[in-house]
C-alpha positions as CSV (number, residue, x, y, z in Angstrom):
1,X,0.0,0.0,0.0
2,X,1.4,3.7,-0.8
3,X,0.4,6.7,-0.1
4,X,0.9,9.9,-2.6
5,X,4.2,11.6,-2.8
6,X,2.6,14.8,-2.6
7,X,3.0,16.2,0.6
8,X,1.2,19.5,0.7
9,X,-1.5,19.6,3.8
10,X,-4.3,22.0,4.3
11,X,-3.3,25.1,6.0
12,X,-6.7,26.9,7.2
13,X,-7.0,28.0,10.3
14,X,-10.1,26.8,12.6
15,X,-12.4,29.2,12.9
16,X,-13.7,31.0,16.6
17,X,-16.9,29.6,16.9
18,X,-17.8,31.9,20.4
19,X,-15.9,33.8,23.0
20,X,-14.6,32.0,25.7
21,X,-15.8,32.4,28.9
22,X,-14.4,32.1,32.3
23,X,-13.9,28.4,33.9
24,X,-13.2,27.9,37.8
25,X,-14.5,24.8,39.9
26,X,-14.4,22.1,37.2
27,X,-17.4,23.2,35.0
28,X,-18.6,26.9,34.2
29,X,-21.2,28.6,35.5
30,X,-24.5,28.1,33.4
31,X,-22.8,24.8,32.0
32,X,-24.6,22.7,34.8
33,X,-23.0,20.3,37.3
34,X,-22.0,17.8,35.5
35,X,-19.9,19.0,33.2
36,X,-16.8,17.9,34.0
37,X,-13.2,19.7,32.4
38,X,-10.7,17.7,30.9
39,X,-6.5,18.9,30.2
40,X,-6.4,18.8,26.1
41,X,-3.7,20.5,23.5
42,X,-5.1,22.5,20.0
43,X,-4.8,19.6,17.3
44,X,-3.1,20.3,14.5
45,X,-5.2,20.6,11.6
46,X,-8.7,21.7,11.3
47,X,-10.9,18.2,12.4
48,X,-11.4,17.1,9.2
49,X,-11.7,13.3,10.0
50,X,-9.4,12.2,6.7
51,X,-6.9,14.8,7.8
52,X,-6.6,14.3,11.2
53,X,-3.6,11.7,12.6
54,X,-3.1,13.1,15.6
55,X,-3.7,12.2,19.2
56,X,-5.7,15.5,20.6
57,X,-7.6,16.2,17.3
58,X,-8.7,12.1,17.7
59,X,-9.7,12.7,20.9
60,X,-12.5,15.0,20.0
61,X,-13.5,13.2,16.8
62,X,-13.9,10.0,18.8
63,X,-16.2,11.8,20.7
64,X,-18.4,13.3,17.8
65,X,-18.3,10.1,15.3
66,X,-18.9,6.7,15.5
67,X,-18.3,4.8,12.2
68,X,-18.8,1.4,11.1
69,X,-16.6,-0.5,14.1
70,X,-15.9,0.8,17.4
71,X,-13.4,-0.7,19.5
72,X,-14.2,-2.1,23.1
73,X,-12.6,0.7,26.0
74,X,-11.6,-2.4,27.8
75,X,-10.5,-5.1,25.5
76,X,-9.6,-2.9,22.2
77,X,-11.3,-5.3,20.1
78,X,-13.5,-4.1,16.7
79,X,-17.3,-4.5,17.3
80,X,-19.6,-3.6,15.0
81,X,-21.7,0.0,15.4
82,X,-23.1,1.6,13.1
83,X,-22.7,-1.5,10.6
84,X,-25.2,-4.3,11.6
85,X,-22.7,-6.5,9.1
86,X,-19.4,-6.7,7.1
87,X,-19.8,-9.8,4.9
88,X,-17.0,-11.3,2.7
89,X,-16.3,-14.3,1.0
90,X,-12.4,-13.5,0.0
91,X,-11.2,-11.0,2.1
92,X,-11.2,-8.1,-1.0
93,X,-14.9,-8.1,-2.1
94,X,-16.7,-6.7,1.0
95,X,-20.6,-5.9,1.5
96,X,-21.6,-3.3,4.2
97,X,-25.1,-3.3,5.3
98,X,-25.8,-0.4,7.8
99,X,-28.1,-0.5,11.0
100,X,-31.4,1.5,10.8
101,X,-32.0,4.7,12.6
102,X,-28.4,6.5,12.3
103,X,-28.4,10.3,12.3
104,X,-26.0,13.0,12.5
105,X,-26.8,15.5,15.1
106,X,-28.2,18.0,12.7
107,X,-30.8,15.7,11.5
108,X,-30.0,13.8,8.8
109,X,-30.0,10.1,8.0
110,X,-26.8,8.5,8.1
111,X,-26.7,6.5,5.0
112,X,-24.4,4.3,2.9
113,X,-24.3,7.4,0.7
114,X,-22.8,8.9,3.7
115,X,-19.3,6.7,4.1
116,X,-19.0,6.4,0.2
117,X,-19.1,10.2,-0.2
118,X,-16.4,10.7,2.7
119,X,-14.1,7.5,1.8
120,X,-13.8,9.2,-1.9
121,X,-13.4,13.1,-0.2
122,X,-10.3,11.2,2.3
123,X,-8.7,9.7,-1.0
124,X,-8.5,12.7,-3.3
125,X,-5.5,14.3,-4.2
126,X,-7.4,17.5,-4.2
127,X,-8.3,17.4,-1.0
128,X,-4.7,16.8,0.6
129,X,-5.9,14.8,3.5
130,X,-3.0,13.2,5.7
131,X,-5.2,10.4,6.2
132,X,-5.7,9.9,2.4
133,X,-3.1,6.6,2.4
134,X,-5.8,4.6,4.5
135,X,-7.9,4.5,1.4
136,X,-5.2,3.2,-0.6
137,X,-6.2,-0.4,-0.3
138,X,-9.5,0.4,-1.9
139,X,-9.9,-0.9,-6.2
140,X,-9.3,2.7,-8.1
141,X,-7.2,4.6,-5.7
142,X,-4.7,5.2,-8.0
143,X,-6.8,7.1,-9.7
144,X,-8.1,9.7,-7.7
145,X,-5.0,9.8,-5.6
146,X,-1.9,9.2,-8.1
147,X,1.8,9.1,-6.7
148,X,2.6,11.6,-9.9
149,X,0.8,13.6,-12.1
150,X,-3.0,14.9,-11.3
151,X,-6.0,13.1,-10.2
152,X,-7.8,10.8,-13.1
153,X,-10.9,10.3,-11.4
154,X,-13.4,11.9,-8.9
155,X,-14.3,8.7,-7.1
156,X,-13.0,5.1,-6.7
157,X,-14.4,2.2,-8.8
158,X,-14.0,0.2,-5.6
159,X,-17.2,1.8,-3.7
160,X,-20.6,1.0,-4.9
161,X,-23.8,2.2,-3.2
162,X,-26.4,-0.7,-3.2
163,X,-29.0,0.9,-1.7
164,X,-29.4,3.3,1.2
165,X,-28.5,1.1,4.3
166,X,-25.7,-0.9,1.7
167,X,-22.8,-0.6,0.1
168,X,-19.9,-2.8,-1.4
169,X,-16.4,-2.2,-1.1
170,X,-13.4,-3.8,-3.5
171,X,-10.0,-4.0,-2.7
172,X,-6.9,-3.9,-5.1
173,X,-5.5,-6.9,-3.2
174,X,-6.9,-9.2,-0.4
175,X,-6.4,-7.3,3.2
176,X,-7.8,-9.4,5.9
177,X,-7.8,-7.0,8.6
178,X,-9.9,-4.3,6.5
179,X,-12.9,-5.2,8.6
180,X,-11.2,-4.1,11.9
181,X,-9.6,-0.9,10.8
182,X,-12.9,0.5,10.1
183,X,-13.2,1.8,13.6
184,X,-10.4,4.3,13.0
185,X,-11.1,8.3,12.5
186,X,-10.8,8.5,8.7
187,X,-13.7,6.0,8.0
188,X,-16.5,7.8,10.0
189,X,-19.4,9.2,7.7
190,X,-19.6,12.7,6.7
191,X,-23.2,14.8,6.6
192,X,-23.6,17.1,3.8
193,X,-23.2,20.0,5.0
194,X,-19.7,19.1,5.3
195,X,-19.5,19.7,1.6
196,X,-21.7,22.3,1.4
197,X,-20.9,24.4,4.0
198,X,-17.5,23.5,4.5
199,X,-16.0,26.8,6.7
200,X,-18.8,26.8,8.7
201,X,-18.9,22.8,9.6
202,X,-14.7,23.2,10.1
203,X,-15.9,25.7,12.9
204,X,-18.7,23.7,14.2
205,X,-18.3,20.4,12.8
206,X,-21.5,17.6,12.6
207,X,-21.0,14.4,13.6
208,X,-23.5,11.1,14.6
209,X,-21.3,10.9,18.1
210,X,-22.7,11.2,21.6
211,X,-21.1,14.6,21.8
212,X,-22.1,17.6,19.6
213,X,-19.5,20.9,19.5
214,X,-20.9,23.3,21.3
215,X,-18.0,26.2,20.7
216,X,-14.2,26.4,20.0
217,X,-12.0,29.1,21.1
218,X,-8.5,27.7,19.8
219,X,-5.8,28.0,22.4
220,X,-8.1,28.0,24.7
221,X,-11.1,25.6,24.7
222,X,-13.9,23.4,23.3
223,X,-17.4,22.7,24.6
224,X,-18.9,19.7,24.0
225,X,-22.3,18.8,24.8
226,X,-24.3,15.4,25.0
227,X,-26.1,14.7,22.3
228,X,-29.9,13.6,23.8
229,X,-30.9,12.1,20.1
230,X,-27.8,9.8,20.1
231,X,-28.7,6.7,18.4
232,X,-25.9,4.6,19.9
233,X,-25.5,2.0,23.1
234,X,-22.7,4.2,24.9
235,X,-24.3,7.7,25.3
236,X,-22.9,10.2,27.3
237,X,-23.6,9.7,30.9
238,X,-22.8,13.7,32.3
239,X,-24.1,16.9,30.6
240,X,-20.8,17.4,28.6
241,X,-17.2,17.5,28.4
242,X,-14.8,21.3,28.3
243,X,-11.5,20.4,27.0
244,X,-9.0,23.0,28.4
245,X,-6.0,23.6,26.2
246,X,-2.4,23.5,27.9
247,X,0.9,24.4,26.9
248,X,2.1,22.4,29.6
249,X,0.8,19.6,31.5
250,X,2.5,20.4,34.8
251,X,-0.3,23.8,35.2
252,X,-2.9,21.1,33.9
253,X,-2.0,19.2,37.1
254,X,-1.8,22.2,39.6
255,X,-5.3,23.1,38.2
256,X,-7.1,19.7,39.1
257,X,-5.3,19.7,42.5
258,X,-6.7,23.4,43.3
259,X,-9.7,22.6,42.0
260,X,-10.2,24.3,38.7
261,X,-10.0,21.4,36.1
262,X,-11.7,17.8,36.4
263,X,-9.5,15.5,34.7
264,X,-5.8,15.2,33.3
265,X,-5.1,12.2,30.9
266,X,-1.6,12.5,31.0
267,X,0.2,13.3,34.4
268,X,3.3,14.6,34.2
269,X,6.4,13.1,35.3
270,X,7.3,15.7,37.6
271,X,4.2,14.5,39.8
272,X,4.8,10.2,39.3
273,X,6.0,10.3,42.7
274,X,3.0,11.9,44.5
275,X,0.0,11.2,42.3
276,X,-1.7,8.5,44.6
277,X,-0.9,10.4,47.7
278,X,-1.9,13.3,46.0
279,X,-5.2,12.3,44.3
280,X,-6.3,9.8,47.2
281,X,-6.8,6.8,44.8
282,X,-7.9,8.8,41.9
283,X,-5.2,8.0,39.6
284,X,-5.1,4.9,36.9
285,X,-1.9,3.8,35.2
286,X,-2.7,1.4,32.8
287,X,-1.3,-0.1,30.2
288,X,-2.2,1.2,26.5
289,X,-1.2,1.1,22.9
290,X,1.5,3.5,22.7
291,X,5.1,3.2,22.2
292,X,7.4,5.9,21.9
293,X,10.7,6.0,19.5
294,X,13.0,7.9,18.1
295,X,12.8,8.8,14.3
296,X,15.4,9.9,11.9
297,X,15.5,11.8,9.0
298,X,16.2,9.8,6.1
299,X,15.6,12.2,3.7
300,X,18.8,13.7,5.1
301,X,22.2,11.6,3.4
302,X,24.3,12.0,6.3
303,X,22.1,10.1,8.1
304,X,21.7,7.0,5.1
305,X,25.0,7.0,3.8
306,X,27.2,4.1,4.3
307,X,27.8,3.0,7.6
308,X,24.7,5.1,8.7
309,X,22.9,1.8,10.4
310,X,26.0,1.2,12.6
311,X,25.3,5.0,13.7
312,X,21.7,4.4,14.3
313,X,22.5,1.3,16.2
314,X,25.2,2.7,17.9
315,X,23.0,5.7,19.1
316,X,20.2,3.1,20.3
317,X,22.9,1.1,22.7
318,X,24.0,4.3,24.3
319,X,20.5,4.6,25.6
320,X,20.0,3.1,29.0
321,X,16.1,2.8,28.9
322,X,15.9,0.8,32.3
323,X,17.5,3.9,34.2
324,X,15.8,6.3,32.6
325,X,11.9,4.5,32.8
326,X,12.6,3.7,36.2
327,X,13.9,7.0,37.4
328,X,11.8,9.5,35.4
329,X,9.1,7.5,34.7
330,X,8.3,5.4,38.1
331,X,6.6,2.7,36.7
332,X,4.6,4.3,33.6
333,X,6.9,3.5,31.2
334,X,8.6,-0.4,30.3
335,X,11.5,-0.5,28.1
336,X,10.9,-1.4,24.7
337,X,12.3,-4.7,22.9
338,X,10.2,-4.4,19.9
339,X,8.5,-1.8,17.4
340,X,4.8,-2.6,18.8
341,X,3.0,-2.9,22.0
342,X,2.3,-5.6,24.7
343,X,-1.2,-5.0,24.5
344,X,-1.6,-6.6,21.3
345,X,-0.3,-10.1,22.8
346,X,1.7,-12.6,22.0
347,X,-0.9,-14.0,19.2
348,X,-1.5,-9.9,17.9
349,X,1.9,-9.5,17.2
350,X,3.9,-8.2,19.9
351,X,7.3,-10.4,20.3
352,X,9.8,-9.6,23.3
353,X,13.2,-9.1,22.7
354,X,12.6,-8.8,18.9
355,X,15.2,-5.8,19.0
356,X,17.9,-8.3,20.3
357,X,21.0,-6.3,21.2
358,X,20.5,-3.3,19.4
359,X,18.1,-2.3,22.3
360,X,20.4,-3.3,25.2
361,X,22.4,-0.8,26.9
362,X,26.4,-1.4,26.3
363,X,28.5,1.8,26.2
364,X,31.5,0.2,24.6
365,X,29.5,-1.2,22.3
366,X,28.2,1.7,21.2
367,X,31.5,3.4,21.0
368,X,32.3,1.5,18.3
369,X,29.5,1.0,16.3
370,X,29.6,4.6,15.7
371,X,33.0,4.6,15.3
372,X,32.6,2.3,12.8
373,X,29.5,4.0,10.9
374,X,31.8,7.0,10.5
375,X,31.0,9.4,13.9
376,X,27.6,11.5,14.3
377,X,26.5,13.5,11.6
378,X,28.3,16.9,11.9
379,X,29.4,15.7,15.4
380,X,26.5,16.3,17.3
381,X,23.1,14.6,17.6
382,X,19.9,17.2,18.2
383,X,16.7,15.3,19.1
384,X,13.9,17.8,18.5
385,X,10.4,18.0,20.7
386,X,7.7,19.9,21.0
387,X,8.5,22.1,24.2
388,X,4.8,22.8,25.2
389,X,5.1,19.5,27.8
390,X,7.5,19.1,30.6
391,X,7.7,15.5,30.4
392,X,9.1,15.2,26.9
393,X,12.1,17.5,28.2
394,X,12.9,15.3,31.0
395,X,13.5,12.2,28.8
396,X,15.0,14.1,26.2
397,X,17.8,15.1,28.3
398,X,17.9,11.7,29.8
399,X,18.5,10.3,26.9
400,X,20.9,12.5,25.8
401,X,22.9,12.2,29.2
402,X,23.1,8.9,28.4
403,X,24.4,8.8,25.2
404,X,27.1,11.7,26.2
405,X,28.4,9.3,29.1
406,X,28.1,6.9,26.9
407,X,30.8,8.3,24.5
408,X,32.3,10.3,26.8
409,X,31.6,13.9,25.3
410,X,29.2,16.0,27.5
411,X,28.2,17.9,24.3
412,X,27.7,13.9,21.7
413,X,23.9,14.4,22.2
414,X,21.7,18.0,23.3
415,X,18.0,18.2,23.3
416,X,16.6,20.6,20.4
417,X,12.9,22.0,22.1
418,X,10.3,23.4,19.7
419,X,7.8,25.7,20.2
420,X,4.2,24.1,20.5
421,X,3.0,20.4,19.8
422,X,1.0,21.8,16.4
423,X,4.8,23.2,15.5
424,X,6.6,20.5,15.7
425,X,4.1,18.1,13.9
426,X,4.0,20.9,10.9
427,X,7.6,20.7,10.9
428,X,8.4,16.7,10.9
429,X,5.7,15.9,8.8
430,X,7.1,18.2,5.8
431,X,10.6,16.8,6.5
432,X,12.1,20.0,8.1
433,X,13.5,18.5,10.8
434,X,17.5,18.4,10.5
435,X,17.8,15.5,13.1
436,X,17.0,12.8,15.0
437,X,13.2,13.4,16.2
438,X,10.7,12.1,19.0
439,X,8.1,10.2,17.3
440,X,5.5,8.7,19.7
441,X,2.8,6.4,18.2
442,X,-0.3,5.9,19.6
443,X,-2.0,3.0,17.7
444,X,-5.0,3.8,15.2
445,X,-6.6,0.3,16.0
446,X,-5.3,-3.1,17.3
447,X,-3.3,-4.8,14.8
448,X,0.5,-5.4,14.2
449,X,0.0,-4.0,11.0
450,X,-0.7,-0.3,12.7
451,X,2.4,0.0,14.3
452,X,4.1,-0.7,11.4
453,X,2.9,0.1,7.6
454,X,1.4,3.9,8.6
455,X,5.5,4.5,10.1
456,X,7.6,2.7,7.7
457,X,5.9,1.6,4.4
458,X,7.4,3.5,1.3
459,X,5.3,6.9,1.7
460,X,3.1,5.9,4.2
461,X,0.7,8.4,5.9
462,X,2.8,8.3,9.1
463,X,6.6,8.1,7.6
464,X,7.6,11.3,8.7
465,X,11.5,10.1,8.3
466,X,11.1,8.8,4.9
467,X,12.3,5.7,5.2
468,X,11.6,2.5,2.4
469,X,12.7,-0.3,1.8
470,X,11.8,-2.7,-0.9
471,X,11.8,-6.2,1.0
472,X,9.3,-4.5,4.2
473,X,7.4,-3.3,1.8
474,X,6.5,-6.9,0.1
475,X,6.5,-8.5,3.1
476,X,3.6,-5.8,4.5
477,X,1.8,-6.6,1.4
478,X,2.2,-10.6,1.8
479,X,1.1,-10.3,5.5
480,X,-1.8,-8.1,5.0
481,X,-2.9,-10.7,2.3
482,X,-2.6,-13.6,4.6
483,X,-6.1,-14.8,5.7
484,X,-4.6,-17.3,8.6
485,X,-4.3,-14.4,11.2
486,X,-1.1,-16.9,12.9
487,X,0.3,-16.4,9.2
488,X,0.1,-12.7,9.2
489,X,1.7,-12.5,12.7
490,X,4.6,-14.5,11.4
491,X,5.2,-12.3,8.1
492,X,4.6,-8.7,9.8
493,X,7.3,-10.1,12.3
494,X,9.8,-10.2,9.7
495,X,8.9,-7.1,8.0
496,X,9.7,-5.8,11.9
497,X,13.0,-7.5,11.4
498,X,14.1,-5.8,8.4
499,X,13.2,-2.5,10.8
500,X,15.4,-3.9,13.1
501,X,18.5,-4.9,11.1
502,X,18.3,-1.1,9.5
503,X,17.5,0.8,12.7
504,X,15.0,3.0,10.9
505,X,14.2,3.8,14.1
506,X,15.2,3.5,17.9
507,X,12.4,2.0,20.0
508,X,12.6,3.4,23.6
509,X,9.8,2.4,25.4
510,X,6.3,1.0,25.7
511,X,4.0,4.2,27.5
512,X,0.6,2.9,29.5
513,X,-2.2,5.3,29.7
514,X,-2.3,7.6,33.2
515,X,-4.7,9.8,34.1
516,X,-5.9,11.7,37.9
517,X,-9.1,13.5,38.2
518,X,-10.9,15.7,40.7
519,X,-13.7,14.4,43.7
520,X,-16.7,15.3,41.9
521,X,-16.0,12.5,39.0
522,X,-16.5,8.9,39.0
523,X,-16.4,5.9,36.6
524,X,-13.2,7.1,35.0
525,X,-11.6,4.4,33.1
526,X,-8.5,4.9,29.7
527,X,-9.3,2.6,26.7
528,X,-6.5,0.7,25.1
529,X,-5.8,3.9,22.9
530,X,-5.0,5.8,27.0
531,X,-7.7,8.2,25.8
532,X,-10.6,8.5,29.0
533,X,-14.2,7.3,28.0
534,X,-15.4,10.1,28.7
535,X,-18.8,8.9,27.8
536,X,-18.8,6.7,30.5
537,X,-17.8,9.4,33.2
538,X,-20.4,10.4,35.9
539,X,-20.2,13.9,37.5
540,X,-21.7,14.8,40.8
């Protein structure tokens, strides 16, 4: 599967939907008492669901959508929502038949019309939506979303509309786990007013979701409100949710322990050691689909060259990740030994000590290596992060200390800090990054094939380094064909190899989901994604 080499990406701005107003004690005044405030950061782009592949912007549309699968908040696995079935006799011809009574919160019927209409908008070329490469599997892709040239076609022969509660899909080649991506963001439907009004739904956006927008104030806030016509099993069980933005989660925290915020999803380091004494028991830490590495920018030749692997490798055994997740991290973080996530399993994928030596701390060792590879680029590694969160700084430094003592030079390894989260991502996903760069990856749904094809398939979606290689790439394609799921495992593993044996990027560690919230909430529980079900939250 590939994705288009165009990388162009829509730059309007979201627009100001009301003025913001003040927010003390958890929920406003005039917002009712159960409203409860949660920490959040501005996402990136404007919530375009095919152009949004990013953690905070997911959070809200996983609050306003629901598409055809929706994955369980305690066991990650894809259940059917708004689809009543997904049928298919050879794992590329697939018929959709919709459940009755779907509507978007403006009224209208949700339709097969619907997911057709946004599948084709998510592929175009002309649209530019980062999320366009997880159409790619569809018959007729090519077409509307060309690696060169212009777009042949306005749709893709693969989608049919059968009637209004069914539609077929076609694949270009067999892709046995197509049913169970079809939870993830870039497949929800899309009303029309999304096409006809399309500033004005960016700014207020539509969706068939237990939440509705109520107002965004970027840099500062959305309001969402439950949605009372909701035709889904998991309605919102409190009034609404505020998401407050911060520039740093170490206020965030201060704010729920003084009172003024409800919930933070992600508790800062600084604050590991005195959460549970802090918050009384109102803390989880549990594990989630997240793993965090460091990527590098292979677009860049002093960084692929010869002897650039050895480098790489070297770099990724100066790193002593059981220090640094056991001082800094108290028992959130687990060093990683592979380029997915324990919470997949054994049988989904995740193998132990897949990364073999090339993830074990050994300063000699990686004295030589790099030695050998031909020194650091221009002498000096930079690892770039957004700046706008205290924790990345910590480990950033850590891991920098490390790799200086290491190789005995104080000044090997320094942390490069950038501006805010929305910077950083415009910057690394239009390959302006000069060096090594953090690149956490929260999975999109639970398979193997997540944490690897979006990061390191030939211009995939998520390949912010640029990295390819010809032999991943088949092997990606043979597993995704593979209708024995055992088989898959088995072929995605040695794709991961070839990952390995290149270093195309250093796995650090395996993140679990935390989150501490105020007296007045209960019910609070992280799905396998760490995200809170905030549908499931009671306030009062």
């Amino acid at each position: 599967m590939r994705a288009a080499r165009h990388a162009r990406w829509a730059a309007a701005a979201m627009v100001v939907a009301l003025a913001t107003t003040a927010c003390g004690g958890g929920a406003d005044a005039g917002e009712g008492g159960a409203v409860l405030s949660s920490s959040w950061t501005d996402p990136q782009n404007p919530l375009e669901p095919a152009n949004t592949n990013e953690v905070q912007g997911g959070k809200v549309l996983s609050m306003i959508f629901r598409g055809l699968k929706q994955y369980d908040p305690k066991t990650g696995e894809a259940k059917n929502m708004v689809a009543e079935r997904i049928e298919t006799t050879d794992s590329r011809h697939f018929t959709v038949t919709l459940k009755d009574g779907w509507t978007f919160s403006d009224g209208e019927k949700v339709t097969a019309k619907s997911f057709v209409d946004a599948w084709n908008y998510g592929a175009s070329l002309e649209n530019n939506q980062k999320n366009a490469y997880f159409f790619s599997y569809i018959e007729g892709y090519d077409q509307v979303h060309p690696e060169q040239g212009k777009q042949r076609a306005k749709t893709m022969s693969g989608l049919k509309v059968v009637d209004e509660r069914t539609f077929t899909v076609t694949l270009s080649q067999k892709f046995s786990g197509f049913p169970d991506t079809l939870g993830y963001n870039a497949f929800v439907p899309l009303p029309r007013s999304f096409y006809e009004d399309h500033a004005g739904w960016l700014a207020k956006p539509v969706g068939n979701g237990p939440y509705t927008v109520q107002s965004y104030t970027r840099g500062s806030e959305m309001r969402l409100v439950r949605w009372d016509a909701y035709a889904g099993p998991d309605a919102a069980r409190n009034d609404g949710v505020t998401l407050k933005v911060y520039t740093d989660n170490n206020t965030a925290y201060t704010d729920l322990m003084a009172g003024n915020l409800d919930l933070v999803d992600d508790v800062p380091a600084q604050q590991l050691k005195n959460v549970r004494a802090d918050l009384d028991g109102r803390y989880l830490n549990t594990p989630a689909g997240i793993i965090q590495t460091l990527s590098f920018p292979h677009y860049d030749k002093r960084w692929t060259g010869p002897g650039a692997d050895k480098v790489r490798k070297g770099l990724s055994r100066a790193i002593d990740r059981e220090q640094i997740t056991r001082t800094i991290f108290q028992g959130t973080r687990t060093p990683a030994t592979d380029w997915t996530s324990p919470v997949l399993g054994a049988e989904g994928g995740y193998k132990a000590g897949l990364c073999g030596e090339w993830c074990a701390y050994d300063a000699a060792a990686a004295r030589k290596l790099i030695e050998e590879g031909g020194g650091l680029p221009g002498g000096q590694v930079k690892i770039t992060y957004n700046a706008d969160t205290g924790s990345h700084k910590l480990w950033v430094d850590a891991v920098c200390n490390s790799i200086n003592n290491a190789l005995n030079d104080d000044k090997a390894c320094v942390g490069n800090p950038m501006g805010t989260f929305a910077d950083f991502r415009s910057k690394s996903t239009t390959q302006k990054i000069a060096g090594p760069f953090r690149a956490g990856w929260q999975m999109d749904y639970p398979l193997t094939q997540n944490f690897l094809q979006p990061l390191y398939y030939t211009n995939a979606s998520s390949n912010d380094g640029k990295w390819s290689n010809k032999e991943f790439d088949r092997l990606v394609d043979r597993a995704n064909a593979e209708t024995d799921p055992a088989k898959a495992v088995k072929l995605f593993q040695q794709a991961e190899e070839v990952v390995r044996d290149e270093m195309a990027a250093i796995p650090l560690w395996y993140q679990n989901g935390s989150a501490g919230w105020s007296e007045r909430l209960s019910d609070v529980t992280l799905n396998p994604f760490s995200v809170p079900v905030y549908e499931q939250i009671k306030v009062g």
